[in-house]
C-alpha positions as CSV (number, residue, x, y, z in Angstrom):
1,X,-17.0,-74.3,-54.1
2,X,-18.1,-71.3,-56.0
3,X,-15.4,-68.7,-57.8
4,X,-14.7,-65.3,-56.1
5,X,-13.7,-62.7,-58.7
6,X,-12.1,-58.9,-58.6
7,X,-14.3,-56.7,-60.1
8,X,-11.9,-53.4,-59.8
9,X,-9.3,-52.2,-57.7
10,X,-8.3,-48.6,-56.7
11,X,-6.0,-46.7,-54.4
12,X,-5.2,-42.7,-52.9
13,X,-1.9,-41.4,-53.9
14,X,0.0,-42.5,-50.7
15,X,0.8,-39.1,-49.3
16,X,4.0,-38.4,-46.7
17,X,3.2,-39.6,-43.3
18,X,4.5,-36.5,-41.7
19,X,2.2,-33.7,-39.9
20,X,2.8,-30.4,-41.6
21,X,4.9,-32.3,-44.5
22,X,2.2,-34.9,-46.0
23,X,-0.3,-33.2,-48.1
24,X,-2.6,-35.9,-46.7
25,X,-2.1,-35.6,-42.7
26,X,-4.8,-33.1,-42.2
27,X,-7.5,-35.7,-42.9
28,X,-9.4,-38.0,-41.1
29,X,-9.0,-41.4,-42.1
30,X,-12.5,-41.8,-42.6
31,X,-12.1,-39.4,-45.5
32,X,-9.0,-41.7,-47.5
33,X,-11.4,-45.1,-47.0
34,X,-14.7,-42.9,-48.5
35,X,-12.6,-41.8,-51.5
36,X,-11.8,-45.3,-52.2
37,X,-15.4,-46.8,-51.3
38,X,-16.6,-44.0,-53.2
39,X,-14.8,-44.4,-56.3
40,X,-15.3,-48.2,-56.6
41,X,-19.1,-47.5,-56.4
42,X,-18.9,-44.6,-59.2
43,X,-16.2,-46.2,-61.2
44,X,-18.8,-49.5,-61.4
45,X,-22.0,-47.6,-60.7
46,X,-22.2,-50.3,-57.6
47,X,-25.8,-50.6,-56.1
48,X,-24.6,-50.1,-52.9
49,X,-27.7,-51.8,-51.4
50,X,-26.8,-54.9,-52.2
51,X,-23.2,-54.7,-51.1
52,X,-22.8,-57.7,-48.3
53,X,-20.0,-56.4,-46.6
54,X,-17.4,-54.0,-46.0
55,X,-14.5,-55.4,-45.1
56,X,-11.6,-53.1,-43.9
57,X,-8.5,-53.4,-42.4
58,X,-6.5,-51.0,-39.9
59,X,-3.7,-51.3,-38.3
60,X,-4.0,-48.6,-35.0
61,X,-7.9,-48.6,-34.1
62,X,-7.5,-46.2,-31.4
63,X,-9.0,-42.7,-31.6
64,X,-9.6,-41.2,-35.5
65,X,-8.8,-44.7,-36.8
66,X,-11.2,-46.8,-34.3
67,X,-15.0,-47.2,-34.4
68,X,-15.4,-49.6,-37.4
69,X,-13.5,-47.6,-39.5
70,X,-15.0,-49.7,-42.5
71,X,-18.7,-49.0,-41.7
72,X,-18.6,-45.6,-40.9
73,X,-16.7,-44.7,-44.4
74,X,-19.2,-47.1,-45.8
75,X,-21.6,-44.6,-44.8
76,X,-19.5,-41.8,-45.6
77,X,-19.2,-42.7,-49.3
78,X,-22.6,-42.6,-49.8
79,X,-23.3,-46.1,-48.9
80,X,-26.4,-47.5,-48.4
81,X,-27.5,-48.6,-44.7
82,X,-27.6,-52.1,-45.3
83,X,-24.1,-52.5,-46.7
84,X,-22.2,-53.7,-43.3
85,X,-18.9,-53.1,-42.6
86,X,-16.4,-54.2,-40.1
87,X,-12.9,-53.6,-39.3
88,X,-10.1,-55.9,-39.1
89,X,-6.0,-56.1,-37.9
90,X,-3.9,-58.3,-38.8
91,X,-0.8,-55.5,-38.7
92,X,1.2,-55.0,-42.0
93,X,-0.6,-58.2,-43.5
94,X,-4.6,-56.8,-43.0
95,X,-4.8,-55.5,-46.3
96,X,-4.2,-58.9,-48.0
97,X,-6.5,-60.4,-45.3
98,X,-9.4,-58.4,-45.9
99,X,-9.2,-59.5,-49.3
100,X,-8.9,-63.1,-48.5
101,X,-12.1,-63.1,-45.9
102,X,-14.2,-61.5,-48.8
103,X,-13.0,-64.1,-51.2
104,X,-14.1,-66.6,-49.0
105,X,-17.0,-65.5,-47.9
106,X,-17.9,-65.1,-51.4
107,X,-16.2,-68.3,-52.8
108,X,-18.3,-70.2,-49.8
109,X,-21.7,-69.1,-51.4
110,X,-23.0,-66.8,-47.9
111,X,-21.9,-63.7,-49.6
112,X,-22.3,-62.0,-53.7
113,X,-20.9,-59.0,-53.7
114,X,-17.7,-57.4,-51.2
115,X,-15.8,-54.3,-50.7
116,X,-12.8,-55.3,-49.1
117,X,-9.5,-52.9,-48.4
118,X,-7.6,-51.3,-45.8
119,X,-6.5,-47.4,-44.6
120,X,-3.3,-46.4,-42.3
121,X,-2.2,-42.8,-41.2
122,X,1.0,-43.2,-40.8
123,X,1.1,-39.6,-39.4
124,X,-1.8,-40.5,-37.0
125,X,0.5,-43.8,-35.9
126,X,3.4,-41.7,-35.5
127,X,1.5,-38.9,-33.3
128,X,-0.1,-41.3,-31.1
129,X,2.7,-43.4,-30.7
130,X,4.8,-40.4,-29.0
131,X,1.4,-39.1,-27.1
132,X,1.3,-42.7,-25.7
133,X,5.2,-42.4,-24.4
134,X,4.8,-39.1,-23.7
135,X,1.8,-39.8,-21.2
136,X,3.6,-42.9,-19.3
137,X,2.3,-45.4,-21.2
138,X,4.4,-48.8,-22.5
139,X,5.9,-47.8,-25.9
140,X,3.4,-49.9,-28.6
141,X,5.8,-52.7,-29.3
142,X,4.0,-56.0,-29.7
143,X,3.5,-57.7,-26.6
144,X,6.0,-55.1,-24.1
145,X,3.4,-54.5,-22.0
146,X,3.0,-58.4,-21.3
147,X,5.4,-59.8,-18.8
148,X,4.0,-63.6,-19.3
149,X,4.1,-62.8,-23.5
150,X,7.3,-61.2,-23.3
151,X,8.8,-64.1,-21.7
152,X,7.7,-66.9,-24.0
153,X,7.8,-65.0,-27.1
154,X,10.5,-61.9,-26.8
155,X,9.7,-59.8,-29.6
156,X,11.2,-56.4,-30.2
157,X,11.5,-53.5,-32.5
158,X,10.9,-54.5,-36.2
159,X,13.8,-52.4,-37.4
160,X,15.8,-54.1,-34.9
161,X,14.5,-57.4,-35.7
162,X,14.8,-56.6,-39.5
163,X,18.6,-56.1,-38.2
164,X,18.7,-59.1,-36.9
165,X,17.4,-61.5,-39.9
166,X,20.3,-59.1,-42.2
167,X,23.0,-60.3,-39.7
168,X,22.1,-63.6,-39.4
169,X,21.3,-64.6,-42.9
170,X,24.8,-62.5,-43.9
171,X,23.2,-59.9,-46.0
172,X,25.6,-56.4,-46.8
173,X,24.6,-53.6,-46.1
174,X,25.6,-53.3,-50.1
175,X,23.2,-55.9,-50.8
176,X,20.1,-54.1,-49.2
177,X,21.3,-50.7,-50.5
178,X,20.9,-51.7,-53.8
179,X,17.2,-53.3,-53.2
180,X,16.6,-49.8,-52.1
181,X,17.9,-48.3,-55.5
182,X,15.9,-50.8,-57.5
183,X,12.7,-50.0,-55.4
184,X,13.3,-46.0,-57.0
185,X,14.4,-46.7,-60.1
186,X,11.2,-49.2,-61.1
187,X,8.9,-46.6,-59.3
188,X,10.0,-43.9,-61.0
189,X,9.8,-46.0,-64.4
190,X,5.8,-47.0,-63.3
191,X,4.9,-43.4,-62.6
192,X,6.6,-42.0,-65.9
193,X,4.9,-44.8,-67.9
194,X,1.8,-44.4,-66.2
195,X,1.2,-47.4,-65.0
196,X,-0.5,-46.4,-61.6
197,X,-2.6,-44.2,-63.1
198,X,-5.8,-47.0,-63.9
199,X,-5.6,-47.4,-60.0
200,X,-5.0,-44.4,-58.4
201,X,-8.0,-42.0,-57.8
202,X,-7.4,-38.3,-56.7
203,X,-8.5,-37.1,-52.6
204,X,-10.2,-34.3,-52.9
205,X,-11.2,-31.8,-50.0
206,X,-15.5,-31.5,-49.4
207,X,-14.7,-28.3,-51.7
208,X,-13.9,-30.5,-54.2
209,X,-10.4,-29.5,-54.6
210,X,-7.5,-32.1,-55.2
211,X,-5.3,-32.8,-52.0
212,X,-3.2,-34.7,-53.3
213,X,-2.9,-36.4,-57.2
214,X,0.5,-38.8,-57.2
215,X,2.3,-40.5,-54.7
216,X,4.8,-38.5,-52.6
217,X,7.2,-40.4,-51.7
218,X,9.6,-41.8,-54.2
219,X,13.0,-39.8,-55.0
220,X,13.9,-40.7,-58.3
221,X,17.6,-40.6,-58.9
222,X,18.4,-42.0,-55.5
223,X,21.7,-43.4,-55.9
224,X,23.9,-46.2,-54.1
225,X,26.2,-43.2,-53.2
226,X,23.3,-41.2,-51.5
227,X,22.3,-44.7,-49.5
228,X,25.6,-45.6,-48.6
229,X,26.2,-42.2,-46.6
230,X,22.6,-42.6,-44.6
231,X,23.1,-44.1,-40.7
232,X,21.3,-46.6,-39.7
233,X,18.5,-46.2,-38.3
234,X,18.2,-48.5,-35.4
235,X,21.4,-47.8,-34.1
236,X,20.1,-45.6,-31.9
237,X,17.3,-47.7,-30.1
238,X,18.7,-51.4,-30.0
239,X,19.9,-50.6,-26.4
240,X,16.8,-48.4,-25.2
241,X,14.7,-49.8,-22.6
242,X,11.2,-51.0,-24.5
243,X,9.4,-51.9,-21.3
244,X,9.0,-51.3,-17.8
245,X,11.9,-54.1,-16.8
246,X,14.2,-52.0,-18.2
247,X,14.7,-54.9,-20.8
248,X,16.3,-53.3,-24.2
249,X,15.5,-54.4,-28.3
250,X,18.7,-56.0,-28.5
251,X,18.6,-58.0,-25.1
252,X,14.9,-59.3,-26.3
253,X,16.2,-60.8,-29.7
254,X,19.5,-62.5,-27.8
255,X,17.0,-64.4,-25.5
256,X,16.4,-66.1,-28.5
257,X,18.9,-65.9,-30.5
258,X,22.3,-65.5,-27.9
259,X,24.8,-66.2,-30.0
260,X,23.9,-63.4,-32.8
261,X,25.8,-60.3,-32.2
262,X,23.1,-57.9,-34.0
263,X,24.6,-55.0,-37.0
264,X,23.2,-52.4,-38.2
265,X,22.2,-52.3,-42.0
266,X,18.0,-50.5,-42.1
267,X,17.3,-46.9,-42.8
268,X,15.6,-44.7,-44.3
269,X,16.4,-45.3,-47.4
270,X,15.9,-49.4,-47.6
271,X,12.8,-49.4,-45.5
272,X,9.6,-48.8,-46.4
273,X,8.7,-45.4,-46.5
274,X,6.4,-43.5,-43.7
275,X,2.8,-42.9,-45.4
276,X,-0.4,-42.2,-45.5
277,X,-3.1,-43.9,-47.8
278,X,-5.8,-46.7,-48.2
279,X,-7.1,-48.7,-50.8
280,X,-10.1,-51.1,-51.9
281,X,-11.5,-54.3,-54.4
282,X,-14.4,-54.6,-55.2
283,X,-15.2,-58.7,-55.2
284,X,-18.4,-60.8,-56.6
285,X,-19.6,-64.2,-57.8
286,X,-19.7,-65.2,-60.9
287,X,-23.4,-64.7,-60.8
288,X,-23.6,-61.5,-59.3
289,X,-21.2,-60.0,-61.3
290,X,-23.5,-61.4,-64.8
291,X,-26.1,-59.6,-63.3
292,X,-24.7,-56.6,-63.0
293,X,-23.0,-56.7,-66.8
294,X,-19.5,-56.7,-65.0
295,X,-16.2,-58.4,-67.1
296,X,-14.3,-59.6,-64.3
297,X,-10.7,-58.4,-63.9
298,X,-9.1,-61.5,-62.1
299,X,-10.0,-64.4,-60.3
300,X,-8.9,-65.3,-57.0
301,X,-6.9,-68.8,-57.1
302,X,-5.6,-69.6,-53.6
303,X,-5.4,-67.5,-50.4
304,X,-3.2,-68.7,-47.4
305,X,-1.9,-67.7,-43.2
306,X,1.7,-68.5,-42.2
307,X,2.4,-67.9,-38.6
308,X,6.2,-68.0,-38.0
309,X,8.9,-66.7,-35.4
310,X,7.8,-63.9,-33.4
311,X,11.1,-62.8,-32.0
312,X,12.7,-62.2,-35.4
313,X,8.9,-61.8,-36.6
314,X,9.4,-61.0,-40.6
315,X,10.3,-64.6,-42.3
316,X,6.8,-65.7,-42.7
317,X,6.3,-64.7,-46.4
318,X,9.0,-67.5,-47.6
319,X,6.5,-70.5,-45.9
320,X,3.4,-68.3,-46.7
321,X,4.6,-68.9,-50.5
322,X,5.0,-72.1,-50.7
323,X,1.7,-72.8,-48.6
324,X,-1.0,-70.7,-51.2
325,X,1.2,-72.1,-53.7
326,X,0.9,-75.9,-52.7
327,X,-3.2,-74.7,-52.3
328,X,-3.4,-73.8,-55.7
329,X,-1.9,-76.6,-57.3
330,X,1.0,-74.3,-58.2
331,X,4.8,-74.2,-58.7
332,X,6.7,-71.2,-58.3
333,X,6.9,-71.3,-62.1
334,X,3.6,-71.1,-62.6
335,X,3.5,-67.4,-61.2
336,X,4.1,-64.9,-63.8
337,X,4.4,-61.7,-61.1
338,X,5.2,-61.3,-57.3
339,X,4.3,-58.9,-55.3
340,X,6.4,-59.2,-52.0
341,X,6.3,-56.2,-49.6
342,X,9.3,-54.2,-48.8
343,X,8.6,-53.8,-44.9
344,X,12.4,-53.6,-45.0
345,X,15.4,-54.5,-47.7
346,X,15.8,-58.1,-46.1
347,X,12.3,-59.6,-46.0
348,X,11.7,-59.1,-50.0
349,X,15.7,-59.8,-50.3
350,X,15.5,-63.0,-48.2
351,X,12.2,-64.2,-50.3
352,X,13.8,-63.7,-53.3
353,X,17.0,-65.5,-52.1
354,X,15.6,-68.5,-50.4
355,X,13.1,-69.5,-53.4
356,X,15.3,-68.6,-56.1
357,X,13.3,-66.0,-57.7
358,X,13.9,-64.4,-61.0
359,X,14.3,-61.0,-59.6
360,X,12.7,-59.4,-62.8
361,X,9.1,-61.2,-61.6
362,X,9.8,-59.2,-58.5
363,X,7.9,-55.7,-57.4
364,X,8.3,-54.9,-61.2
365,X,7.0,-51.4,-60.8
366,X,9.0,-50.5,-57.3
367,X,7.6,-51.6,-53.9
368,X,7.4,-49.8,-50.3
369,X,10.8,-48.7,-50.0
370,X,9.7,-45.8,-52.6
371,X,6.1,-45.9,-52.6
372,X,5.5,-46.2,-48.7
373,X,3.8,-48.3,-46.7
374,X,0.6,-47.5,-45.4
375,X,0.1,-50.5,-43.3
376,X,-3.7,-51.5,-43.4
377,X,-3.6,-50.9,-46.6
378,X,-0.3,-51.8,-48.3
379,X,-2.3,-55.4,-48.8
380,X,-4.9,-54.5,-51.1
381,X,-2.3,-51.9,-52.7
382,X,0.0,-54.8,-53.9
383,X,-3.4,-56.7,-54.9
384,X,-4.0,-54.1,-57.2
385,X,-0.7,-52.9,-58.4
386,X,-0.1,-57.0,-59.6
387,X,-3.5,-57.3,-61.0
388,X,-2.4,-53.4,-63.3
389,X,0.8,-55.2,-64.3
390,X,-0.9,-58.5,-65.3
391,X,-3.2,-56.7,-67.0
392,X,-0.3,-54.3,-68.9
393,X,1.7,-56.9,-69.8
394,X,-0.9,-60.0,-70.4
395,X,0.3,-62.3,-68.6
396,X,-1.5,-64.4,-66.3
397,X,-0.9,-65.3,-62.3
398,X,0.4,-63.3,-59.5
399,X,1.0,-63.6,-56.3
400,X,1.2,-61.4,-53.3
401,X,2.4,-61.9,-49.4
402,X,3.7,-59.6,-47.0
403,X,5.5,-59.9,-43.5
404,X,3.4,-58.7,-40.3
405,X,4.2,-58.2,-36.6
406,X,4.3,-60.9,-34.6
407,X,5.7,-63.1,-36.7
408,X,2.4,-63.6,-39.7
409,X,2.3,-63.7,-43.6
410,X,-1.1,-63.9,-45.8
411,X,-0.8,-64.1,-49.0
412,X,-3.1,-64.3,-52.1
413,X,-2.7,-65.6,-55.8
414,X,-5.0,-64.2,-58.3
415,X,-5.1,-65.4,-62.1
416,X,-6.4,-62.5,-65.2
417,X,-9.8,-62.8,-66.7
């Protein structure tokens, strides 16, 4: 089996995914996937015509973000016709997949050369998700429209669920406040040293003006005492109806899980923030990438799929670890970095609990919780942010996974060139 190396790896700014408040909302996604595509074929004067593949991942292909989002930015960037694309969802965890599908494809000898990333407007999600309620239609929760789903697999709200996994596994609400300090306090140290700046590439309008330059979201100098006095967030809909039954979030998880008397410990401010954004690799053989005079960035090691409860639907990562890692050959000591997404406090809190992880390998540089999470995208974002880090530091192996709806974890390791 062949070798399947990253070339380069840029992002946007991830902009607040708020209409009238995010300096990115205005745009059509198509725009935040062509400023990526666009800069990895400037950034490595790519011959575009001999680009296999685009690979792209969104989460909610409906309206602006259906329609092969990844072909028709393709062409957008200034692609040429031949380069394919097509458009992937694996929920939070696409971003990581589209990655790992290049990688193969590549890695399996059919493919060379592959663009491979994600988008998400979180603003679009969040407008379409009250047009949707608003017109009579289910609420989007995974599977609430499904009677027959619904009754073999309950699965609810993932702040509720998040909820859930806190209570059960006996986290604080201490405990996940300060994850949500440490997410601020390393992001704000990353952006003050720099350290996004290889990755991130500016959006600029068709005048050619800058949108938006740095990410949006963090608030530096968040404090435990500014956590502590947010509400929780869920509190208010773990006893709404989500379906037609008239069946609520918290009645779906104790069909399950009857004895577990669900608390409230997510908000705002240790759960990934509400953004807009998208990201890309660039990916090619070893022989491709001779051809073109490129020095490889990374190599990808292992890549791996853990399905796991859908009900409490965010423990995959933990068996999603140990799978790529038992594919690669690899102890956990043999990973210099992790990259483990803060969808909430409690997923990267119970990872680094259960496998006993030195917390200073851990989302060095600040994770969702101040950054955002831009869901298609968030995948390749972490790719890139570990592969920065590796790269800053010299060390050698990360690794990367992330929780997704309905109970999924990819996850990736990739080694420095």
């Amino acid at each position: 089996m062949g070798e399947a190396y990253i070339i380069d790896a840029v992002r946007t700014p991830r902009g607040i995914g708020k209409v009238g408040k995010g300096k990115l909302a205005h745009l059509h996604p198509q725009h935040l996937a062509a400023t990526v595509l666009k800069a990895l074929k400037d950034r490595n004067s790519l011959k575009t015509d001999e680009v296999d593949d685009v690979i792209w991942s969104v989460c909610t292909q409906v309206r602006t973000q259906g329609s092969d989002l990844g072909r028709m930015a393709a062409l957008d960037a200034g692609y040429h016709p031949k380069a394919s694309g097509v458009t992937l969802n694996r929920f939070c965890g696409g971003g990581i997949t589209a990655v790992n599908f290049a990688a193969a494809q590549i890695m399996s000898g059919m493919e060379d050369c592959i663009v491979a990333g994600g988008t998400e407007m979180m603003s679009f999600t969040n407008t379409q998700a009250r047009d949707e309620q608003a017109a009579g239609f289910e609420p989007l929760g995974i599977g609430a429209g499904n009677a027959r789903l619904q009754a073999a697999h309950p699965q609810s709200n993932q702040g509720v669920a998040a909820d859930a996994i806190a209570t059960i596994e006996g986290f604080t609400r201490e405990e996940l406040d300060r994850a949500g300090v440490i997410s601020q306090e390393r992001a704000a140290r990353a952006i003050e040293e720099g350290r996004f700046d290889r990755s991130i590439v500016p959006v600029l309008d068709d005048d050619g003006n800058v949108v938006l330059d740095r990410d949006e979201h963090p608030r530096p100098g968040t404090s435990l005492a500014d956590l502590s006095a947010l509400k929780p967030s869920f509190a208010a809909v773990i006893d709404m109806p989500m379906n037609k039954t008239g069946e609520t979030f918290r009645q779906a998880i104790n069909r399950r899980y009857p004895d577990v008397d669900i608390q409230n410990f997510h908000h705002a401010g240790n759960s990934s923030g509400v953004v807009d954004g998208a990201a890309g690799l660039l990916l090619a053989s070893k022989a491709y990438a001779d051809k073109m005079g490129w020095q490889p960035r990374a190599r990808i090691v292992a890549t791996a799929n853990m399905g796991d409860d859908p009900t409490l639907m965010l423990n995959a990562p933990v068996a999603a670890v140990r799978k790529v890692l038992q594919r690669a050959g690899l102890t956990l000591d043999d990973i210099d970095l992790f990259e483990i997404n803060e969808a909430f406090a409690v997923v990267s809190e119970k990872v680094i609990r259960d496998l006993a992880l030195d917390r200073d390998k851990v989302n060095v540089n600040g994770g969702a919780i101040a950054l955002g999470h831009p869901i298609g995208a968030s995948g390749a974002i972490l790719i890139g942010t570990v592969l920065d880090e590796l790269e800053r530091t010299g060390k050698r192996r990360g690794l990367v996974t992330m929780c997704a709806a309905g109970g999924m974890a990819p996850a990736i390791i990739i080694e420095r060139c």
